[in-house]
N, C-alpha and C positions, 0 to 999 in steps of 0.2 A: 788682852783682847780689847779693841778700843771699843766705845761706846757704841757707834754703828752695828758692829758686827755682836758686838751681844744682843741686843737689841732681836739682830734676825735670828740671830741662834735660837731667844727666847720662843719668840713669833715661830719659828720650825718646830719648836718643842711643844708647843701648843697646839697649830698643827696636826703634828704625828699623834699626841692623844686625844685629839678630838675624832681621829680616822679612827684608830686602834679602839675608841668606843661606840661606835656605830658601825663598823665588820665584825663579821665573824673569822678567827685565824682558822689557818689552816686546817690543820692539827686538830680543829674543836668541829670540820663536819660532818664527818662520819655520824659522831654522836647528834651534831643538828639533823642532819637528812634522818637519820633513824626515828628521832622523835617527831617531824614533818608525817614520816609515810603511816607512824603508829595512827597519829591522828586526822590523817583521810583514810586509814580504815577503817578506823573507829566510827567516822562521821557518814562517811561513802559509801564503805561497806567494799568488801574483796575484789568486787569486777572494777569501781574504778579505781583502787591502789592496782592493779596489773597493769590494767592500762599505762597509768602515769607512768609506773618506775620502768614498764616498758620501754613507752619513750624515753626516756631519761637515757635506760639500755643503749638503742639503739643509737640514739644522735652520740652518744658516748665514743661507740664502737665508730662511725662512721669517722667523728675525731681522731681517731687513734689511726684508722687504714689511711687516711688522706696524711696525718703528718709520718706515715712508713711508706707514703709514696714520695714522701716529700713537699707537698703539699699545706700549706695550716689555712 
């Protein structure tokens, strides 16, 4: 590998774990969104956790029939 292109390779590697430490994967939100909604209930109280994860519902679902129409 010449000098150059290690160089970037590095620079991408660094990069990628600077991304990889400031998201959350995939795979890890379920368990994020779960601990979110515990603590607006906690804090909010029941009417507005339905509310939220209502919406959350809804614009979900509306995602979902618009790319079954074809649509994104």
């Amino acid at each position: 590998m010449t000098r150059g292109k290690g160089a970037r390779v590095k620079q991408l590697e660094a990069q990628r774990r600077a991304f990889e430490t400031s998201h959350v994967r995939r795979s890890e939100l379920p368990g994020v969104l779960l601990a979110v909604f515990q603590i607006v209930q906690e804090e909010a109280g029941t009417p507005a956790f339905q509310r939220i994860a209502g919406r959350m519902v809804r614009a979900k679902a509306a995602q979902v029939a618009a790319l079954a129409r074809g649509r994104t």
